[in-house]
C-alpha positions in Angstrom: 227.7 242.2 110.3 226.5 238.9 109.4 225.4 238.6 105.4 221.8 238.7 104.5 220.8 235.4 104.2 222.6 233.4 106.4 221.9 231.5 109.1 224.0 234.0 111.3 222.3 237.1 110.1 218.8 235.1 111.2 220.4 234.0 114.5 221.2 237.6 115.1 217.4 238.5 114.4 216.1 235.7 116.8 218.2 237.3 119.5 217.4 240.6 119.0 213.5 239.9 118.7 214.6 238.2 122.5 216.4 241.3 123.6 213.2 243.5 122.6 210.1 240.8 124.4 212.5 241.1 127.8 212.4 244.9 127.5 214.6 246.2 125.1 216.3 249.3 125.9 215.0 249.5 129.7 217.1 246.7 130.1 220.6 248.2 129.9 220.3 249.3 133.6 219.8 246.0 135.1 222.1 244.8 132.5 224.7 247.1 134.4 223.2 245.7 137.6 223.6 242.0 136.4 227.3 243.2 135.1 228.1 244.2 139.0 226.4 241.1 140.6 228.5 238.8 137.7 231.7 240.5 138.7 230.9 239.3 142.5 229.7 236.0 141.5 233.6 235.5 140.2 235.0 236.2 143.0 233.0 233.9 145.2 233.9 231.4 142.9 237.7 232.4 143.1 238.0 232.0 146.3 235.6 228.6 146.6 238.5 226.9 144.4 241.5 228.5 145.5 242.0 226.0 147.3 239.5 223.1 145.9 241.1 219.7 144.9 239.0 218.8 142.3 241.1 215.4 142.1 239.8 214.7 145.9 236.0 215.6 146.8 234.5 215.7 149.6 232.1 212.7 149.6 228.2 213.1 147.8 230.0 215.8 145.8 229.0 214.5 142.9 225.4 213.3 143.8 224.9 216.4 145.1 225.7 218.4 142.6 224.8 215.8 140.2 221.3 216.4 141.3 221.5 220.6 140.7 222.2 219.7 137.0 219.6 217.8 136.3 217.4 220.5 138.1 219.0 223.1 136.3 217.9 220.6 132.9 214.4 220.4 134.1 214.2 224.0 134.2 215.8 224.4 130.8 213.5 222.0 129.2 210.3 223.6 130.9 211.8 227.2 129.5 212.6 225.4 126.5 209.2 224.2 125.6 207.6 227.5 126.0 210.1 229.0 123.6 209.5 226.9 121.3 205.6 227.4 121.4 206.1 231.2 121.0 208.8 230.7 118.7 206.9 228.2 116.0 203.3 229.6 117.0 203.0 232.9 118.7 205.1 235.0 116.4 203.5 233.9 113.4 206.0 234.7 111.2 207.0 231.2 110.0 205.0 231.6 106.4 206.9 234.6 105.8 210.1 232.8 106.3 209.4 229.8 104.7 208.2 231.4 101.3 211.5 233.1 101.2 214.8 231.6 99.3 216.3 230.5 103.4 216.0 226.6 103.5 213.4 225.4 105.9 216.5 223.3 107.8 218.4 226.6 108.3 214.8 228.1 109.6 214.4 224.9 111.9 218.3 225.7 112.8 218.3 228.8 113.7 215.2 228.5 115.5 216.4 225.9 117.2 219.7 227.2 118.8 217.7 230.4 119.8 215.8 228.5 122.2 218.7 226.6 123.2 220.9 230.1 124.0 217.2 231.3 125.5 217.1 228.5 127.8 220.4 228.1 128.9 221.6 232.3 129.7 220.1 232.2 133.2 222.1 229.6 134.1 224.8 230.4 132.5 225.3 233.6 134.4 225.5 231.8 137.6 227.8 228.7 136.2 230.3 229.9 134.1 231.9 232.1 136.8 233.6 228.7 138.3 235.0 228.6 134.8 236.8 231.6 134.1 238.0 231.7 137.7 239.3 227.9 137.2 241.7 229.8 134.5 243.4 231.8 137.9 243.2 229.0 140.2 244.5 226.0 138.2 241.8 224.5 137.3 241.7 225.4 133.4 239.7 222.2 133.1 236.6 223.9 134.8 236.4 225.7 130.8 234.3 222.3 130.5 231.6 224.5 131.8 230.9 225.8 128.5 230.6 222.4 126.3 228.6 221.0 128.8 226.1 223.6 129.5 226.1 223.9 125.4 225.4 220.3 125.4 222.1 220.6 128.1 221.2 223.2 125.9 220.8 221.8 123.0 219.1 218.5 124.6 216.7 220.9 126.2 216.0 222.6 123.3 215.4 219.4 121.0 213.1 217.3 123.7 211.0 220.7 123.6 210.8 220.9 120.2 210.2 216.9 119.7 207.6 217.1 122.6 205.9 219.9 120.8 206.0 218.0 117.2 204.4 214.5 119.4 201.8 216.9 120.2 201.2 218.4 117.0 200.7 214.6 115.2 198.8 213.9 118.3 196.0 216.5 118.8 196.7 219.2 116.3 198.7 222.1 116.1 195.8 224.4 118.2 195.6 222.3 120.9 199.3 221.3 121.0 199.9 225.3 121.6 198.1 225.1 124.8 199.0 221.8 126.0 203.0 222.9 125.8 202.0 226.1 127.5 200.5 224.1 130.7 203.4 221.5 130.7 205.8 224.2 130.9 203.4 226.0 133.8 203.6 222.6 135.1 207.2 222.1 135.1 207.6 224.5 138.3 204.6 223.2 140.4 205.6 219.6 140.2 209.1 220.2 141.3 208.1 222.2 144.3 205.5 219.6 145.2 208.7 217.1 144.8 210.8 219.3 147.2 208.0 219.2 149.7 208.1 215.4 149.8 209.9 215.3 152.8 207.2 217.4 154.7 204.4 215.1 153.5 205.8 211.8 153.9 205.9 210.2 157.3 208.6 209.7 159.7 208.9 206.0 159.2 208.8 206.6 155.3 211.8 209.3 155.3 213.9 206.8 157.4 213.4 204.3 154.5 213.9 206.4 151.8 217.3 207.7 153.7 218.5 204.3 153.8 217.6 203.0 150.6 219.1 206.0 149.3 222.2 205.3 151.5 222.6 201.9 149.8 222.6 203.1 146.4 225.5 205.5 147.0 227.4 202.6 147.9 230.1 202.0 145.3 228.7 199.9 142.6 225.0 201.2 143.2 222.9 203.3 140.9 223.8 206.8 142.7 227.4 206.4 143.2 229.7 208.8 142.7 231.1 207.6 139.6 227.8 206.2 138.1 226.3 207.6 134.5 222.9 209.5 136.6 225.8 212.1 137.1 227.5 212.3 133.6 226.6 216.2 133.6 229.1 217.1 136.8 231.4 214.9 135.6 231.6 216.5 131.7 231.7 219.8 133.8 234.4 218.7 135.6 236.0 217.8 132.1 236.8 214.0 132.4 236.9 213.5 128.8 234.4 210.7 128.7 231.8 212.0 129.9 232.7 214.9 128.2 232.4 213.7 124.9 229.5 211.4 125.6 227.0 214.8 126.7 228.5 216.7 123.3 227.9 213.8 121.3 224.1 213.3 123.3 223.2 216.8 122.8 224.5 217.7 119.4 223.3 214.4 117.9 219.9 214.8 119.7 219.5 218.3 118.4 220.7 217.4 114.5 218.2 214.4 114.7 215.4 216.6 115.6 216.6 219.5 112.3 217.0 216.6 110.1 214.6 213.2 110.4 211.3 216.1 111.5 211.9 219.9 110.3 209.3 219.4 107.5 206.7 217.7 109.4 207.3 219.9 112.1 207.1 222.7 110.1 203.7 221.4 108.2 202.4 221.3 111.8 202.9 224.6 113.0 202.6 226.7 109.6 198.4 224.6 110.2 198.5 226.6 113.2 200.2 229.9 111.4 197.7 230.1 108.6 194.7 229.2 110.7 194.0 226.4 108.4 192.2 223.3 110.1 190.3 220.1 108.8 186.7 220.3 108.6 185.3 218.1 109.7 181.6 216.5 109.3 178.8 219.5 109.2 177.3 219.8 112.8 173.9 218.7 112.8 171.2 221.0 113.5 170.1 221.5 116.8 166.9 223.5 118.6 168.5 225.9 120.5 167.0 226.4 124.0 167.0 229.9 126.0 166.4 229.8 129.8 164.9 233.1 131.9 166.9 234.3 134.6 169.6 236.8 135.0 171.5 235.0 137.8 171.9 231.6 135.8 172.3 233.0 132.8 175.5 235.5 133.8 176.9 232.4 135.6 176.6 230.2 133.4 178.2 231.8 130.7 181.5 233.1 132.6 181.6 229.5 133.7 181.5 228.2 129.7 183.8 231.5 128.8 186.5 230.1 131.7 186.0 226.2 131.0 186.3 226.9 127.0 190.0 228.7 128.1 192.1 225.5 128.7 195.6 227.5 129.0 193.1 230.4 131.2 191.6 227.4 133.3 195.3 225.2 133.5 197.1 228.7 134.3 194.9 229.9 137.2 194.2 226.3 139.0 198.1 225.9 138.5 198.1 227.9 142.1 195.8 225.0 143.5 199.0 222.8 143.5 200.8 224.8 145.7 197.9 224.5 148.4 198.3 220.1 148.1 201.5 220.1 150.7 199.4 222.2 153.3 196.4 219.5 152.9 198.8 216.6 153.5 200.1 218.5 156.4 197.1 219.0 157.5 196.2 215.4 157.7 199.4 214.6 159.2 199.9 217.2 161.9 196.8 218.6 163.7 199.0 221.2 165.1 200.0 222.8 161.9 195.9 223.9 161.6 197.3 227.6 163.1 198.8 227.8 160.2 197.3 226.3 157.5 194.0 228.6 157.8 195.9 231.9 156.9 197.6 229.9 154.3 194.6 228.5 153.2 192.8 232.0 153.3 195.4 234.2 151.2 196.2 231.2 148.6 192.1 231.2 148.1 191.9 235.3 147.8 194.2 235.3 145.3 192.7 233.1 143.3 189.7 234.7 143.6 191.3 238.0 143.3 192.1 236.0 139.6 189.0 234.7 138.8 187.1 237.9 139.4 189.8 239.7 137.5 188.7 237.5 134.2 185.2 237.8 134.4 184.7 240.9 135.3 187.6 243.5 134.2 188.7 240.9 131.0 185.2 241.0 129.9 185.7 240.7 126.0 181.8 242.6 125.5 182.1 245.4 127.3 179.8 247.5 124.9 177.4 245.1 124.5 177.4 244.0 128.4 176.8 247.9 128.7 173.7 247.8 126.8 171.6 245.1 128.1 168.7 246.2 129.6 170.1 245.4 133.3 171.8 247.6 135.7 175.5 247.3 134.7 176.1 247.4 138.6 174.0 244.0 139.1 175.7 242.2 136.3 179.5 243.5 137.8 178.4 241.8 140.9 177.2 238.8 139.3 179.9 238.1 137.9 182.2 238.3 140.9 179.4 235.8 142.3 180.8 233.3 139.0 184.4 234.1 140.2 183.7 232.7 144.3 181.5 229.9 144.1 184.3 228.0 142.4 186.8 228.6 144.9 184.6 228.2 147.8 183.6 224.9 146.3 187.3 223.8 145.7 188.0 225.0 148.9 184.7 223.0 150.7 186.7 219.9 151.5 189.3 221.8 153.7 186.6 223.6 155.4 184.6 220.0 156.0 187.5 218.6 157.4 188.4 222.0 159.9 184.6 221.2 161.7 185.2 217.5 162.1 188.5 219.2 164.1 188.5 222.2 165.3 184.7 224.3 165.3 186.6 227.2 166.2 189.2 227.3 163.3 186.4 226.2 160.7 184.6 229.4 161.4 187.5 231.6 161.5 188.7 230.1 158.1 185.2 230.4 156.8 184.7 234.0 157.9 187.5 234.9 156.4 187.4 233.5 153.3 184.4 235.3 153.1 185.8 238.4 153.4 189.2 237.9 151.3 187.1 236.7 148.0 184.9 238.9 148.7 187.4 241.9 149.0 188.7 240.9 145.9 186.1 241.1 143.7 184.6 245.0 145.9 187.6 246.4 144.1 187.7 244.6 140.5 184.1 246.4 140.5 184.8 249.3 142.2 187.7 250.1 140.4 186.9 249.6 137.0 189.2 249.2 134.3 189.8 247.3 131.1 191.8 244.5 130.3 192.7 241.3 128.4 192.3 237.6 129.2 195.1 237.0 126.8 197.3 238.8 128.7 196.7 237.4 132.1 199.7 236.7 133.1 200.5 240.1 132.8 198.1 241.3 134.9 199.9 242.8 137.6 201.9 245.0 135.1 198.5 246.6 133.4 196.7 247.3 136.7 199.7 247.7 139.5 197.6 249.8 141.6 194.7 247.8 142.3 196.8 244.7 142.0 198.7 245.9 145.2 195.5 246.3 146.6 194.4 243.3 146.2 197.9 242.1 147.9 197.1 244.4 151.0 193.7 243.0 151.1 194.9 239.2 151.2 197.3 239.5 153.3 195.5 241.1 155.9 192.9 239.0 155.6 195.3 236.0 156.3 196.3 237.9 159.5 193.2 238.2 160.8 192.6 234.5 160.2 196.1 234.1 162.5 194.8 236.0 165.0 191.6 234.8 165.6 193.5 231.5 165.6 196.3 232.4 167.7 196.2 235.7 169.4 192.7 236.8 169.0 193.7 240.1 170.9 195.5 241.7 167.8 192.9 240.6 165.0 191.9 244.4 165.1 195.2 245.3 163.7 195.2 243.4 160.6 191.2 243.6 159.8 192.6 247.8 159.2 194.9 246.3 157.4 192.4 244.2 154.7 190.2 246.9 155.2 192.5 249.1 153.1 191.8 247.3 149.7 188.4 247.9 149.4 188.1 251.4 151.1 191.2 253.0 148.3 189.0 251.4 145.3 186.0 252.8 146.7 187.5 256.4 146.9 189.9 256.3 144.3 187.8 254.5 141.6 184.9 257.0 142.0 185.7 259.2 139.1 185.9 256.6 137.1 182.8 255.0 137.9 180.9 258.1 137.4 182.7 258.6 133.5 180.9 255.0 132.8 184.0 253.3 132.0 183.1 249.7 131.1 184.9 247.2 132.9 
């Protein structure tokens, strides 16, 4: 047992505070599970280097693996960054700990090596197999594993906590909360939209890329296998170089960080903490202006509610960026349009299935909504009308281009999406329930049963749009199929209907 007051006995609370937001106690069964799978994970890695000459690789060895590692760091960083948001802003525990005799650079320590061990144990489980069984086969130097992935670590956690401090002195500590939330979201959409370069780009472009790429392999060129891009595989390897130049990167990034910024970091997020903010000049007085009509007046203020959100807004139109390699495609390849309107059709139920989930089951009035002299039916419904006209509007473009193609596919891909946003929104209403906007993410955990409704719906839906595309003959099958969504909420949510329950 570490001794109160010490930065060992705080480390050992960071980590436990960890254990208990991934699930505490329920997780000692995939723990075991995770113990079994590590276990196999050695050895596939014992019987990879049995027989490995790490003194003569096969060629692009080290670009290729080169270029895992600094995946694996883009990862890290992206986990890093929202670690450190919850860490200095969600918990809200920094005044507490400040106040008390610890010194604000052990805080800013200790902190700061939990969201190092945080980013780097996923990837740890699946690396440092090659390192214990280099101790069997000979390769002892493979123990460089551990250094180096310490080393990432630490320069992931420090350009996530010196990312988040530019952003405090940039736009204040509220905003810099959200904006390192959506950076993070972002993290994962840009590098898939990077993967999918290769399907975008044209023939001709690939070729060039391929051979420009070619020539800076070459010995002497930027992506050779002995140049500085791949210092990570080559400290894992543990040539003591590199080595020692990623320990000395990452521990003296991560010390520079505690020491030249801990207080104005800390000044920053204690703002956010406390609540305090700067006031600025009085708002001037304005005549405030009330407009009749239910319709507009319901839309217009889910609308406001969902634009005032910037991490609710940046966290649902994140799935837009998975939809921008089918439009390229699309323009591309006319005879990928089979496809692309089931894609098209699911990717736009879902969101939506999301949409409709915040305005009208995350309704933060229910009481009040309850009350207003309106049938509480026609504002539920209204409010699923906010949650489609945006995604039928984002989604306008796509369907433009279909009739300029293919009149056919344009109305099977707008019959569709018809019926998928609309299916999602039948069951948010006729299903009621309660919920937060706060905990959106989330979402599939506090309502799994209409949330697998809503994934029966969609993907039937998208199979209909196949079939009318394709094999029009079957589109029976799956129209059952999306049919199932609506009808279980419809049955199923009738009790609850009838008790009033707000939504």
């Amino acid at each position: 047992m570490a001794r109160a007051g010490t930065a060992a006995w705080l480390l050992r609370h960071e980590l436990r505070l960890f254990w208990r937001k991934a699930g505490g106690a329920r997780l000692w069964f995939a723990a075991l599970a995770g113990g079994v799978a590590w276990l196999a994970l050695h050895v596939l890695a014992y019987f990879l280097l049995r027989y490995a000459n790490l003194d003569a690789l096969p060629p692009l060895t080290a670009p290729l693996v080169g270029s895992v590692l600094w995946l694996v760091l883009t990862f890290m960083l992206s986990h890093a960054i929202l670690l450190s948001v919850s860490a200095l802003f969600d918990r809200g525990d920094l005044d507490l700990l400040l106040s008390s005799p610890l010194s604000s650079r052990t805080v800013f320590v200790v902190r700061g090596t939990a969201i190092a061990i945080g980013s780097v144990t996923l990837y740890g489980f699946f690396l440092l197999p090659f390192a214990h069984a280099g101790l069997v086969t000979g390769h002892a130097r493979l123990m460089a594993i551990y250094p180096t992935l310490a080393a990432m670590a630490m320069l992931a956690a420090a350009a996530g906590m010196m990312l988040t401090l530019v952003l405090v002195r940039l736009i204040g500590a509220r905003r810099a909360r959200t904006v390192a939330q959506v950076l993070g979201a972002l993290t994962g959409a840009i590098i898939f939209l990077v993967m999918q370069a290769q399907n975008i780009a044209s023939l001709g472009m690939r070729r060039r890329i391929v051979k420009q790429l070619v020539e800076w392999m070459q010995p002497g060129g930027p992506l050779a296998d002995d140049g500085v891009l791949w210092t990570f595989f080559h400290a894992a390897l543990g040539r003591p170089l590199a080595l020692g130049v990623l320990v000395v990167a990452g521990a003296g990034s991560f010390w520079a960080v505690v020491a030249l910024a801990h207080r104005r970091f800390l000044e920053g997020t204690q703002e956010a903490v406390s609540g305090s903010a700067r006031r600025g000049a009085p708002a001037k007085e304005s005549t405030l202006r009330f407009r009749s009509g239910l319709v507009r007046t319901v839309l217009v203020k889910e609308w406001r509610l969902i634009v005032r959100d910037t991490q609710l807004v940046a966290q649902t139109l994140l799935q837009v960026l998975y939809l921008l390699p089918l439009v390229f495609i699309v323009f591309r390849r006319e005879d990928m349009l089979a496809m692309v309107v089931p894609s098209a059709v699911l990717l736009s139920g879902t969101l939506s299935g999301t949409l409709a989930w915040i305005t009208v089951t995350a309704e933060e009035a229910p009481e009040l909504i309850g009350v207003a002299p309106v049938p509480l039916v026609r504002i539920r419904w209204l409010k699923v009308l906010a949650a489609m006209l945006p995604v039928w509007l984002l989604v306008s473009p796509l369907f433009l281009f279909l009739l300029t193609q293919n009149l056919w596919h344009a109305t099977v891909f707008l019959l569709c999406l018809s019926g998928s946003t609309a299916c999602g929104g039948m069951m948010q209403v006729w299903y009621p329930r309660q919920g937060d906007r706060r905990d959106m993410r989330r979402r599939m955990q506090s309502g799994k049963f209409v949330s697998v409704l809503e994934g029966f719906s969609g993907l039937g839906w998208a199979g209909v749009a196949w079939c009318l595309v394709a094999a029009p003959m079957f589109a029976p099958l799956p129209l059952l199929f999306a049919a199932v969504g609506p009808t279980a909420a419809w049955f199923l949510g009738e009790s609850r209907r009838e008790q009033g329950l707000l939504v």
